[in-house]
Residue frames as qw, qx, qy, qz and C-alpha x, y, z in Angstrom:
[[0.335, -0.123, -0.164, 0.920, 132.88, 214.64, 8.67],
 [0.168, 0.808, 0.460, -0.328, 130.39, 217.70, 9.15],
 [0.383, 0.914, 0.088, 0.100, 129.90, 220.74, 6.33],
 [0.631, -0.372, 0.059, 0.678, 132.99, 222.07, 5.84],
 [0.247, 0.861, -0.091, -0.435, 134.08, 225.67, 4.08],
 [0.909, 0.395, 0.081, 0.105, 135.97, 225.68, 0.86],
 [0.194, -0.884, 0.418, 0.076, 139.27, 227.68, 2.42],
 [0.712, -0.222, 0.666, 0.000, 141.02, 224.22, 2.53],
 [0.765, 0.367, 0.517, 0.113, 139.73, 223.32, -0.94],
 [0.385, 0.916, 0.111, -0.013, 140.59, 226.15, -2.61],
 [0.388, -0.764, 0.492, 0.151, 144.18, 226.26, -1.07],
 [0.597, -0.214, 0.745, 0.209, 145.00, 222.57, -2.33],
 [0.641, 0.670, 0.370, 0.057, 143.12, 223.32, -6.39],
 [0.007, 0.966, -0.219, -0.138, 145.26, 226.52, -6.39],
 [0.208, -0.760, 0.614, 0.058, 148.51, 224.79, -5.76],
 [0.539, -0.081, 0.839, 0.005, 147.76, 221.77, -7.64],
 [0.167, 0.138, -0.577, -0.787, 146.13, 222.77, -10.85],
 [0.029, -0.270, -0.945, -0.184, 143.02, 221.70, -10.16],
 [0.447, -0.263, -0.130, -0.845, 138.88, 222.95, -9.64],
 [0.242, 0.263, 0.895, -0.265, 136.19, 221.59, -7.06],
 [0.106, -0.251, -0.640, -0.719, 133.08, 221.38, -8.79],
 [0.020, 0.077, 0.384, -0.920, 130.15, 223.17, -7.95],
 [0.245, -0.281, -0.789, -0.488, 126.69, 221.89, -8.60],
 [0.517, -0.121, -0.023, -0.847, 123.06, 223.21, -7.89],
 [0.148, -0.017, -0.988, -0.049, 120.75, 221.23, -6.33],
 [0.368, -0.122, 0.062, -0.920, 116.95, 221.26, -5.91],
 [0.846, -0.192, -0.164, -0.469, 115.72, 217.65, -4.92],
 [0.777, -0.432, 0.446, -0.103, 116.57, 214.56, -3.11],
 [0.872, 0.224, 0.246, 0.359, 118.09, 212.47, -6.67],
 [0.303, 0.924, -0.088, 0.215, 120.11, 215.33, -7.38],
 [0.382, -0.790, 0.376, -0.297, 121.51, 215.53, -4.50],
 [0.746, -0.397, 0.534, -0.039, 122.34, 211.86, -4.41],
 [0.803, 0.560, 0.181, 0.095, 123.13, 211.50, -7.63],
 [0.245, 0.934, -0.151, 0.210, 126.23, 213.96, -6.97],
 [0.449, -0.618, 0.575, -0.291, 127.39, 212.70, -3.69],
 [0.965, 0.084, 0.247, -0.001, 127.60, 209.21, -5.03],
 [0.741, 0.555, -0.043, 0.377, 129.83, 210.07, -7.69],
 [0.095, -0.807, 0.476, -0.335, 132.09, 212.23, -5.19],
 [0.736, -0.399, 0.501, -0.218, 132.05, 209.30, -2.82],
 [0.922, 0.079, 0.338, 0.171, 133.40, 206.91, -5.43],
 [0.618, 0.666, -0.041, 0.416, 135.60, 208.80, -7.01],
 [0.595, -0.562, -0.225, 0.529, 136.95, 210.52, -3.36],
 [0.259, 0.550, 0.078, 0.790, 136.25, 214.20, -4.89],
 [0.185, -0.363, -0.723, 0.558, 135.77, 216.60, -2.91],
 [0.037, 0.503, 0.640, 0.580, 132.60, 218.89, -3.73],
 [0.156, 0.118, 0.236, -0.952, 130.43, 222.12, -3.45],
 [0.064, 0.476, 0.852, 0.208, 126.76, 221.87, -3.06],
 [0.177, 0.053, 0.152, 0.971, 124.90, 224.62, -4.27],
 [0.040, 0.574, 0.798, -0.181, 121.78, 226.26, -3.33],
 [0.183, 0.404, 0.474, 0.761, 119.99, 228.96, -5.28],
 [0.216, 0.026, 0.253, -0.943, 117.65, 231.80, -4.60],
 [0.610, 0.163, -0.614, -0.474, 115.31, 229.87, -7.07],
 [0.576, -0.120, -0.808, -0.015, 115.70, 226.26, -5.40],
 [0.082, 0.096, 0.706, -0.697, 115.34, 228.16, -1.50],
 [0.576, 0.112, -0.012, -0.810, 111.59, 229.35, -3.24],
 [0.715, 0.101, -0.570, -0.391, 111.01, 225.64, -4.91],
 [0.614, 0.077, -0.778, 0.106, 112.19, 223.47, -1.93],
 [0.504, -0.842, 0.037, -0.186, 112.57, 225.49, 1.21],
 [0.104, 0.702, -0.611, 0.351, 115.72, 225.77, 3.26],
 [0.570, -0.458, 0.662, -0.166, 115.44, 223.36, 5.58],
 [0.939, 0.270, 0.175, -0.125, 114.49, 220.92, 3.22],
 [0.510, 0.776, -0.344, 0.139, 117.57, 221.78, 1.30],
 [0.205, -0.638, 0.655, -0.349, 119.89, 222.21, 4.47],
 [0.810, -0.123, 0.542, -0.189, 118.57, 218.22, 5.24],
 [0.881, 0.468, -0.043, -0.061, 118.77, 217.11, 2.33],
 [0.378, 0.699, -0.558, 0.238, 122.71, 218.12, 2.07],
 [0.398, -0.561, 0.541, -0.484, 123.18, 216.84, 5.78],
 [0.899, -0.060, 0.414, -0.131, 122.29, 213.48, 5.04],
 [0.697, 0.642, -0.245, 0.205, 124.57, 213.32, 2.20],
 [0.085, 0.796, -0.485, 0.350, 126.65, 214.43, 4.25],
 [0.650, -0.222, 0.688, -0.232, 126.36, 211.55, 6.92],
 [0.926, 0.202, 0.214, 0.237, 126.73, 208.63, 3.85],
 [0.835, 0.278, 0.017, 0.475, 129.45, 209.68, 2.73],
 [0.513, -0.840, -0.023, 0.176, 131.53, 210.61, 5.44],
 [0.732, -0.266, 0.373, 0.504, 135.04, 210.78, 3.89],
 [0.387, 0.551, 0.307, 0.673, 134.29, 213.34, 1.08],
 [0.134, -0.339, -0.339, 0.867, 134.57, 216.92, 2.30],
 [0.225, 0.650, 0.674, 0.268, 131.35, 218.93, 1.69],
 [0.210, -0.103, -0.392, 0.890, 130.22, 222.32, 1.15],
 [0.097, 0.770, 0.629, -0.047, 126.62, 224.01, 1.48],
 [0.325, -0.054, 0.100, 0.939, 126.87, 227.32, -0.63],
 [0.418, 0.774, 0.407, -0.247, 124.51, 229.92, -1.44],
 [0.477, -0.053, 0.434, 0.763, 124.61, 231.13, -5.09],
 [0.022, -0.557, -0.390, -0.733, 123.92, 233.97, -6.64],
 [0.203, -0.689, -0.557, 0.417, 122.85, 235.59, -3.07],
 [0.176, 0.770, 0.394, 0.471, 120.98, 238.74, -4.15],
 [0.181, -0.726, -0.008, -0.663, 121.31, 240.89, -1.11],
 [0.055, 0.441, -0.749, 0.492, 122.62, 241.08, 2.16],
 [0.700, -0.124, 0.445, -0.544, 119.30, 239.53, 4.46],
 [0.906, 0.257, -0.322, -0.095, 119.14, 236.67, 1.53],
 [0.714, 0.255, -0.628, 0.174, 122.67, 235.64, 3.18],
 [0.046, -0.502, 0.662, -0.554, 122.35, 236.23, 6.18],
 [0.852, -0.027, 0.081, -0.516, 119.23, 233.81, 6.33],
 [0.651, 0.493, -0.577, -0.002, 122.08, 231.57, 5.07],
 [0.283, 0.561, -0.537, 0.563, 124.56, 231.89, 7.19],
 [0.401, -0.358, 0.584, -0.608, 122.46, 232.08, 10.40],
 [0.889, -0.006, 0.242, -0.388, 120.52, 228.68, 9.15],
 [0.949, 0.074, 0.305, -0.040, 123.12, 226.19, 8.19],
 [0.706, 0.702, 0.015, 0.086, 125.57, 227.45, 5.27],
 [0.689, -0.569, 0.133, 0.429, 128.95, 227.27, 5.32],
 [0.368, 0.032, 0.410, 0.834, 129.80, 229.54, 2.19],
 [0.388, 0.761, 0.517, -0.063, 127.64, 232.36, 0.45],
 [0.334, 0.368, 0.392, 0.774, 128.10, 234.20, -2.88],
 [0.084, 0.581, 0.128, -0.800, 126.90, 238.31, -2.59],
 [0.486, 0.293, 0.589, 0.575, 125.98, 239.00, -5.87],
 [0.044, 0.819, 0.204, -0.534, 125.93, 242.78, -6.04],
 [0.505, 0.066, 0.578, 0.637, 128.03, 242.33, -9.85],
 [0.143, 0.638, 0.736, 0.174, 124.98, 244.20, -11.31],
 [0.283, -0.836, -0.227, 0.413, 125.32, 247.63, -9.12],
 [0.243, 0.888, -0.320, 0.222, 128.00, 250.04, -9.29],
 [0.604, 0.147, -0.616, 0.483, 131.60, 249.06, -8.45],
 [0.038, -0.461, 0.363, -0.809, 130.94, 251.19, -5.26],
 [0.801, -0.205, 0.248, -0.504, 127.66, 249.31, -4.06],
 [0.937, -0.084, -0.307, 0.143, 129.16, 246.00, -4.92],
 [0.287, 0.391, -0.583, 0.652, 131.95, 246.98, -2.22],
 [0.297, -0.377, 0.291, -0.827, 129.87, 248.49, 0.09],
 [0.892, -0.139, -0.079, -0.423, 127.06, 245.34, -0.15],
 [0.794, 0.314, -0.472, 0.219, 129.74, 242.89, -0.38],
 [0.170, 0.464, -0.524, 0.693, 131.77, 244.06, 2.90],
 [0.607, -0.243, 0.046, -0.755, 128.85, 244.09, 4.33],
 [0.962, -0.058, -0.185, -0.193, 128.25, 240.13, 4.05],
 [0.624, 0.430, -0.589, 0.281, 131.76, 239.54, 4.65],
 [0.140, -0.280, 0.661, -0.682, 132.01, 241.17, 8.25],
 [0.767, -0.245, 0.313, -0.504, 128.94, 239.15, 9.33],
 [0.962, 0.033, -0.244, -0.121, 129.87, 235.72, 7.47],
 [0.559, 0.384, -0.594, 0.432, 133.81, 235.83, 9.03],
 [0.262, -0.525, 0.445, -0.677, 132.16, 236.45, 11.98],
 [0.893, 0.029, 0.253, -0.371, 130.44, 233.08, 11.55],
 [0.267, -0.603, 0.676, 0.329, 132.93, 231.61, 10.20],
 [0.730, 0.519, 0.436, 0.086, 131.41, 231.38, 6.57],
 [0.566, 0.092, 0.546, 0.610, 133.21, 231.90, 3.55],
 [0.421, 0.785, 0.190, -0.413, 131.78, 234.76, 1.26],
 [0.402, 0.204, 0.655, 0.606, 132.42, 234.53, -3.10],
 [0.023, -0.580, 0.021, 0.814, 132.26, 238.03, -4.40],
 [0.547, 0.691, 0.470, -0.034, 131.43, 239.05, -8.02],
 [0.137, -0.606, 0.270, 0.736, 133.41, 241.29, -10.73],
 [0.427, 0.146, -0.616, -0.646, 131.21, 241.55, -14.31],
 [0.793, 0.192, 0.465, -0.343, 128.03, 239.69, -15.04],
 [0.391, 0.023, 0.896, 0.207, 127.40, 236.99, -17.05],
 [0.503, 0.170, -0.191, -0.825, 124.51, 237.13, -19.92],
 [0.255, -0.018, -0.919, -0.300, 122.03, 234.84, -19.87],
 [0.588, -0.315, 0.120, -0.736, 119.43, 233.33, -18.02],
 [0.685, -0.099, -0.721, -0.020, 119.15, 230.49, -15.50],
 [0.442, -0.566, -0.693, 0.068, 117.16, 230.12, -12.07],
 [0.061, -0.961, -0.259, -0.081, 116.11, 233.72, -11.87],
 [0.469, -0.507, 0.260, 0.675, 119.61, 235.00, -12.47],
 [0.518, 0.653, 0.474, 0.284, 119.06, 237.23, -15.53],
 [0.058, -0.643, 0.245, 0.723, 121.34, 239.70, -17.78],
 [0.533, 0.765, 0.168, -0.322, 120.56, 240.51, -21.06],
 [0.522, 0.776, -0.187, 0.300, 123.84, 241.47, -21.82],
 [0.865, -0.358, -0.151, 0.318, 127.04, 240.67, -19.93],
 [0.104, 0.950, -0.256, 0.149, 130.02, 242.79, -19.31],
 [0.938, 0.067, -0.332, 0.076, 133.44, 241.21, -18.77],
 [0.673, -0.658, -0.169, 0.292, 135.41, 241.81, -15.59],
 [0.249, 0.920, -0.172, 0.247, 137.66, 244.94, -15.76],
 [0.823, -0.246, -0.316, 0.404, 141.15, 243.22, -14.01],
 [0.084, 0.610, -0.022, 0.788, 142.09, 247.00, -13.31],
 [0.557, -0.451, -0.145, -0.682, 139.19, 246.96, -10.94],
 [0.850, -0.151, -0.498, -0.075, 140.32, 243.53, -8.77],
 [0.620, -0.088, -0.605, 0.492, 142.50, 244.05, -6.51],
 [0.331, -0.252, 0.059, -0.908, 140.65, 247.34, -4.97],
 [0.786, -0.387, -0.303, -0.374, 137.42, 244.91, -4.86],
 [0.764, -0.149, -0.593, 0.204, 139.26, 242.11, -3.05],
 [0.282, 0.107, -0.597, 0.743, 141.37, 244.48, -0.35],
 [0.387, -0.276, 0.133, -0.870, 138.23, 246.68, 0.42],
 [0.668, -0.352, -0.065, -0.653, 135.93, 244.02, 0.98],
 [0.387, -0.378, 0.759, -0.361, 137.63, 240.98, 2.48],
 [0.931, 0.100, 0.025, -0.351, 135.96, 238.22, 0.01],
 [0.623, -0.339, 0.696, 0.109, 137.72, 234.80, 0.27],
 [0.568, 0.273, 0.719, 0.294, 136.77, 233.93, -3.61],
 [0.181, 0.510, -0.099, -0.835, 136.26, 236.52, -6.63],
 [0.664, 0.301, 0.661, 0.176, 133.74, 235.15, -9.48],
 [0.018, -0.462, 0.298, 0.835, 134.92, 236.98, -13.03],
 [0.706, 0.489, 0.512, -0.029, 133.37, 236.84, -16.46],
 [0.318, -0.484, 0.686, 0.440, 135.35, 235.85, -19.20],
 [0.514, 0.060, -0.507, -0.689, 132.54, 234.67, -21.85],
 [0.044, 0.088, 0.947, -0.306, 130.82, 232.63, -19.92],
 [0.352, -0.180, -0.190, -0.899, 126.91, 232.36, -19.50],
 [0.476, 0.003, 0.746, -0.466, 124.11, 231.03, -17.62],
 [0.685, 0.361, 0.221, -0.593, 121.80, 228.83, -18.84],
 [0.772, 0.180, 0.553, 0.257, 121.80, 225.84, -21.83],
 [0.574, 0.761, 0.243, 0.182, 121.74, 228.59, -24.63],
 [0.404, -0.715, 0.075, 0.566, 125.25, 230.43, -23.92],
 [0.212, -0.356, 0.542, 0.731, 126.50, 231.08, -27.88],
 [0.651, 0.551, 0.307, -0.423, 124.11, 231.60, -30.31],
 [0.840, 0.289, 0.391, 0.241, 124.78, 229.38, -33.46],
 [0.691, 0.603, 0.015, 0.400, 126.73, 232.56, -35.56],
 [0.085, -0.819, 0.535, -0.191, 128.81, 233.20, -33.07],
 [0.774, -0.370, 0.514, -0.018, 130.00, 229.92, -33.29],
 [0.508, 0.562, -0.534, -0.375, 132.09, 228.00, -36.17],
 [0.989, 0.064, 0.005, -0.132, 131.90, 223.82, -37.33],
 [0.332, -0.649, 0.661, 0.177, 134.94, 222.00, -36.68],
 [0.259, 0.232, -0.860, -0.373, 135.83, 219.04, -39.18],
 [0.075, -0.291, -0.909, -0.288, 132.56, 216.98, -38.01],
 [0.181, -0.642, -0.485, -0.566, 130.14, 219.73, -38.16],
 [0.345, -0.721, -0.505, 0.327, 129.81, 220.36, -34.45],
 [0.131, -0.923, -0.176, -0.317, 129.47, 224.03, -33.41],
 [0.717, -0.142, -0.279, 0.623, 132.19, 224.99, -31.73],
 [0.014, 0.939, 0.337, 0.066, 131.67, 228.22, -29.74],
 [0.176, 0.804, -0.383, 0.419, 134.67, 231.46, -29.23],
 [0.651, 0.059, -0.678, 0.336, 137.08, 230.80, -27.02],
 [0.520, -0.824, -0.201, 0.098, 137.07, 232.20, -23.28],
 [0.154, -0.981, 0.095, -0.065, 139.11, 235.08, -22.06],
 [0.716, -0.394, -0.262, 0.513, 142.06, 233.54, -20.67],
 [0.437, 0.296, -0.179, 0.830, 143.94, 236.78, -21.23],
 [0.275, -0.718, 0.057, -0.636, 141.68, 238.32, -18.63],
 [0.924, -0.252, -0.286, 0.032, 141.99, 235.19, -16.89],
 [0.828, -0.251, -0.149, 0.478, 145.45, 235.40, -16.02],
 [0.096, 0.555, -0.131, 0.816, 145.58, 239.24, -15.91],
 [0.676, -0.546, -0.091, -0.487, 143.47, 238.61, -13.17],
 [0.837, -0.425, -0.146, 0.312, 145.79, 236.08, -11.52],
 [0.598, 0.274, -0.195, 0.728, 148.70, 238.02, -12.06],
 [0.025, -0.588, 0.014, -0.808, 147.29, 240.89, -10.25],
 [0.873, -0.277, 0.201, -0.347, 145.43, 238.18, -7.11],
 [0.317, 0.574, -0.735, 0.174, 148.25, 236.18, -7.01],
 [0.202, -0.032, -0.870, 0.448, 147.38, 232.51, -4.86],
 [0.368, 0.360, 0.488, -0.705, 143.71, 233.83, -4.69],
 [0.372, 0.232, 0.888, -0.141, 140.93, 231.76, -5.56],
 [0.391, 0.099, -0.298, -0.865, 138.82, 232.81, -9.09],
 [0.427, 0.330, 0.842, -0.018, 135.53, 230.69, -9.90],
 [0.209, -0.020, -0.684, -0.698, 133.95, 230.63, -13.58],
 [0.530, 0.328, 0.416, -0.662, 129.81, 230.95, -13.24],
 [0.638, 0.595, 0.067, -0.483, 127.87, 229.80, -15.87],
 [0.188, 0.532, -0.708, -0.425, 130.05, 227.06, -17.35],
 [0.764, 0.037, 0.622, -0.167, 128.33, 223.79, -18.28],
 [0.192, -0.428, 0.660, 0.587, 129.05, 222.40, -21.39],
 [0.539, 0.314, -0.059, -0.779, 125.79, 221.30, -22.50],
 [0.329, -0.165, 0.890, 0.270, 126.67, 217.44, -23.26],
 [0.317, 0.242, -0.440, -0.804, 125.01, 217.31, -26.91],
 [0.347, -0.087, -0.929, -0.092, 123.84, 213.74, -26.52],
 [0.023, 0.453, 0.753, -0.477, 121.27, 214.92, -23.83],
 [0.355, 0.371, -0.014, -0.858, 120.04, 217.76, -26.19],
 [0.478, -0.007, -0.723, -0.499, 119.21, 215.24, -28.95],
 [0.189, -0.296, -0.904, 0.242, 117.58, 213.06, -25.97],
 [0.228, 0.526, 0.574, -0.585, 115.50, 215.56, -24.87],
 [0.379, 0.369, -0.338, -0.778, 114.78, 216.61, -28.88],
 [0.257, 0.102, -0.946, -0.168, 114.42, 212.96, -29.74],
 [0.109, -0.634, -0.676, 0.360, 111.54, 212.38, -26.64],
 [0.212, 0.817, 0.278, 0.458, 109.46, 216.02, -27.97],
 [0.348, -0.574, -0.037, 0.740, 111.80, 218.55, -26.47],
 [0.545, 0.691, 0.116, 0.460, 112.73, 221.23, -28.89],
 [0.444, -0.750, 0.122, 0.475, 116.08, 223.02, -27.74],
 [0.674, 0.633, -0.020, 0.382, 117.57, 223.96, -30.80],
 [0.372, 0.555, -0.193, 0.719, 121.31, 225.47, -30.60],
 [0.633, -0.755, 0.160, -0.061, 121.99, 224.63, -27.13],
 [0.549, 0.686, -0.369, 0.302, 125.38, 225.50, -27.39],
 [0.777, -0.623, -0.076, 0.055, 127.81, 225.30, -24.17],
 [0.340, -0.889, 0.301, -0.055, 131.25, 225.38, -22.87],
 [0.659, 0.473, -0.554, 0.185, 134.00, 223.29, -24.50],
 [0.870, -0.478, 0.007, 0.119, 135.11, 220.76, -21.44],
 [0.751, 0.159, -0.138, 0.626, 138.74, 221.55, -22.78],
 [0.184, -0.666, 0.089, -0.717, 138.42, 225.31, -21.82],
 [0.783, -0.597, 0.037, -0.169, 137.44, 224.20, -18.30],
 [0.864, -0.208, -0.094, 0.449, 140.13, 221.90, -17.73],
 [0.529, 0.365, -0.110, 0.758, 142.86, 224.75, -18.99],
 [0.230, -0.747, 0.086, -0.618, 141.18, 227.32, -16.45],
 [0.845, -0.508, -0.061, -0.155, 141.37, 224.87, -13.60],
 [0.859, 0.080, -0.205, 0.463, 144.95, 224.55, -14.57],
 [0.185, 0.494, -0.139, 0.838, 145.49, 228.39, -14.09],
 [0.210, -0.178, 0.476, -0.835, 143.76, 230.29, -10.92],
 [0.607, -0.247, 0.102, -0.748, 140.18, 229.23, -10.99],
 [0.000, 0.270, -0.917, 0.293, 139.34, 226.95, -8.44],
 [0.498, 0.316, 0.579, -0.563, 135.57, 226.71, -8.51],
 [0.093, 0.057, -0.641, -0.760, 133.56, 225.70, -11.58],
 [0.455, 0.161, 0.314, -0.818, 130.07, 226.26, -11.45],
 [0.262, -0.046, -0.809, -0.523, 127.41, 223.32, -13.37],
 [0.394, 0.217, 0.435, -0.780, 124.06, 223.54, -13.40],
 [0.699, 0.406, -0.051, -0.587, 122.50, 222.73, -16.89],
 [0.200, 0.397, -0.895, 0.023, 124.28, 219.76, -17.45],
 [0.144, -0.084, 0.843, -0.512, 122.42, 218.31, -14.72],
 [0.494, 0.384, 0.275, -0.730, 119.24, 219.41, -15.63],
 [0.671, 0.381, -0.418, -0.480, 119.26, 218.57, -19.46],
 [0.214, 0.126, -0.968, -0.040, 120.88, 214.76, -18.34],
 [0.319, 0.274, 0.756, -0.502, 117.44, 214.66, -15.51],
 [0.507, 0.539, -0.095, -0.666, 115.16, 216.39, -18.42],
 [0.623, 0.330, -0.539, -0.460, 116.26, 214.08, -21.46],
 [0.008, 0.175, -0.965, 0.196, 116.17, 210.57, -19.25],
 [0.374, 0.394, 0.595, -0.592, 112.40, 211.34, -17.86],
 [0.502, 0.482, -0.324, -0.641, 111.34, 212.49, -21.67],
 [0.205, 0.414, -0.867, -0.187, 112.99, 209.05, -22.69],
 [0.031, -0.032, 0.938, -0.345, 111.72, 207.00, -20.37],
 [0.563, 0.457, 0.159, -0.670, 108.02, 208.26, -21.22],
 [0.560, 0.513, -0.446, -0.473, 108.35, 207.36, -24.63],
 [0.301, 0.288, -0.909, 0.009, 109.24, 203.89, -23.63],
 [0.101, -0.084, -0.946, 0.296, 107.10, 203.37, -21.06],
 [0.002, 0.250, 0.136, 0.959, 103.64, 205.03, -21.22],
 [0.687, -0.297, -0.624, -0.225, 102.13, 203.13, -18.96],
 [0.564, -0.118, -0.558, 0.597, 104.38, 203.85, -16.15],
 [0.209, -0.858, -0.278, -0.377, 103.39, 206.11, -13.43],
 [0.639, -0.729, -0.121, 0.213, 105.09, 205.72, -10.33],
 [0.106, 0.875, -0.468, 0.061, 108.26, 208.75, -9.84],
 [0.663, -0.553, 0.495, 0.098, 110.61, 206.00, -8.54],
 [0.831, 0.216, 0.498, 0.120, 110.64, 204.42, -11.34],
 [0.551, 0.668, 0.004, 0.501, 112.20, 207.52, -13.96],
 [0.420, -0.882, 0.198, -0.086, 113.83, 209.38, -10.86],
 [0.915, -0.185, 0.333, 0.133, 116.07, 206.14, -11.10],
 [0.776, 0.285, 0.325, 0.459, 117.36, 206.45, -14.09],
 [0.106, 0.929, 0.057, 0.350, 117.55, 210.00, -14.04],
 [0.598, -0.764, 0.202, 0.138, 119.55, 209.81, -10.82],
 [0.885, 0.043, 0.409, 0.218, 121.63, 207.50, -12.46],
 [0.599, 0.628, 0.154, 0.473, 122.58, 209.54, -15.96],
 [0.238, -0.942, 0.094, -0.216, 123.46, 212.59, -12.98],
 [0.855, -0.364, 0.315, 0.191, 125.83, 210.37, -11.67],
 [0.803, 0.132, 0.253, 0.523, 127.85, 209.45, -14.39],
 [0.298, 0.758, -0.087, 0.574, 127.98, 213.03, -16.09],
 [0.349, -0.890, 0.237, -0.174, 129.02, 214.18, -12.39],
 [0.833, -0.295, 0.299, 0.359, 131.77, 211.26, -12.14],
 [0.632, 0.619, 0.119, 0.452, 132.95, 212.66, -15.85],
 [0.011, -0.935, 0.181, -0.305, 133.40, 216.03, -14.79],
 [0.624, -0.738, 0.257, 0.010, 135.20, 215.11, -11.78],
 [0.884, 0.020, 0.356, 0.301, 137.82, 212.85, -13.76],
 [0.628, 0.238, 0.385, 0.633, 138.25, 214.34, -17.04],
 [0.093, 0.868, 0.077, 0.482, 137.47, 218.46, -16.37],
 [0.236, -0.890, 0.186, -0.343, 138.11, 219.64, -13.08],
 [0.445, 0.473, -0.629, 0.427, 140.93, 217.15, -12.17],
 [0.262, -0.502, 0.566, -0.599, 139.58, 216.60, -8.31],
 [0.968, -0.056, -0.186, -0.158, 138.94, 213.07, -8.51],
 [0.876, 0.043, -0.372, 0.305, 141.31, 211.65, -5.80],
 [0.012, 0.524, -0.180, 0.832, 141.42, 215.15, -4.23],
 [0.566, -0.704, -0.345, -0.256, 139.54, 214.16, -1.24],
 [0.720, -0.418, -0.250, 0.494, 141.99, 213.74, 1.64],
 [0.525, 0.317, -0.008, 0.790, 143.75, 216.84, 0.72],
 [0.313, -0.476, 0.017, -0.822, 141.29, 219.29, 1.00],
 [0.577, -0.606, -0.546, 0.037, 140.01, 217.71, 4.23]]
């Protein structure tokens, strides 16, 4: 089947308790590393494309890249999103070349200019029949040239105003999330009975002020990977040095996906499983030269953490047919 929006998907997560996952991509094993694990598992899946990865890859490259995915594995439903779009030309460059979803991110502004900017993308992407995934509060962190210092957490007062004025089909909120591998610094966290770190919990109580008030309308959660600990020690173990890379509890996820939010954003996951494989694989082999040869396994470790998610967080494993 060809690109599809996430109207469809978002309808059948809503009304089923479930999330499509939403994953960044910025090379060719990424990319197949993701779509494998949809395709066996018959999820159905957002593929994400950054401001960051359009500078590192190029668009078309990207836009192919997804397209052939898209042709093996015809029977999952795909989508091609921009995230994080800074500014209105950033999506329309989207839109007019290939995307079938883009994010506005105007979260940063005033509540007035994120309306105004935001509307803005909407009337041109519904005219194209793209999708458009608004913004209310920022996140704090840092990850591919998304950067807040300091986060601010969605005012649910403030939602249904955004949503009527500007016509967005998705609304992305912050609830303690963050971008990036480092989201909770170690004393804002507390040890559970075997030592792990275990960071605050997440909003829900804005969470589901927010649905109560957006009733049957899509939320998505930014910034939520979970950081799988076993790839920090890999990449510490092979010389990384990430200390108190902290993440997102996978149980949190699942319990939002059960409530409104239908999207879940992962990004560093990906990265730290592609990072602590290649690191590994060095150290074993130091002789080796040729990329095919740690790309492989790297592809490989993407896979499996993308088959996890799909199974045992966001619930949309077996979700394919639906959302077609």
């Amino acid at each position: 089947m060809a690109l599809t929006t996430s109207k469809k998907m978002f309808e059948q997560a809503y009304k089923n308790g479930y999330a499509i996952g939403a994953f960044n991509v910025n090379n060719m094993e990424i990319v197949q590393g993701i779509t494998e694990a949809c395709k066996e598992e018959k999820a159905p899946v957002i593929l994400q494309v950054s401001k960051g990865a359009r500078a590192y890859a190029n668009h078309t490259y990207l836009v192919k890249l997804v397209e052939a995915a898209v042709i093996e594995c015809p029977d999952i439903p795909v989508v091609l999103h921009l995230d994080h779009g800074p500014d209105f030309e950033t999506c329309k460059s989207c839109i007019d070349g290939g995307f079938t979803s883009v994010m506005i991110d105007y979260s940063s502004h005033t509540f007035e200019e994120n309306i105004a900017e935001t509307k803005k993308v909407v009337e041109y992407a519904h005219d194209h029949g793209v999708v458009v995934e608004g913004e209310l509060g920022t996140l704090a962190g840092i990850e591919d040239e998304v950067s807040h210092a300091v986060g601010s957490y969605t005012r649910p007062e403030e939602v249904e105003e955004f949503v009527t004025k500007t016509g967005v089909d998705s609304l992305a909120i912050a609830i303690g999330t963050s971008h990036g591998a480092y989201k909770f610094k170690p004393e804002q966290c507390t040890r559970n009975e075997k030592g792990i770190l275990v960071p605050p919990a997440l909003r829900f109580d804005i969470l589901k002020e927010v649905s109560k008030r957006l009733p049957n309308f899509p939320i998505v959660l930014h910034g939520s990977s979970s950081v799988p600990q076993e790839y920090v020690k890999m990449v510490n173990d092979n010389g990384g040095k990430m200390p108190d890379a902290i993440g997102v509890p996978e149980e949190q996820l699942r319990e939002a996906a059960r409530l409104s939010v239908c999207k879940i954003n992962i990004d560093s996951d990906l990265r730290l499983a592609m990072t602590g494989t290649i690191r590994k694989f060095f150290n074993e082999h130091p002789d080796k030269f040729d990329p095919r040869e740690y790309l492989k396994p790297a592809r490989a470790n993407i896979k499996e953490i993308v088959r996890h998610k799909l199974v045992n967080v966001l619930g949309c494993a077996g979700k394919a047919d639906e959302c077609k």
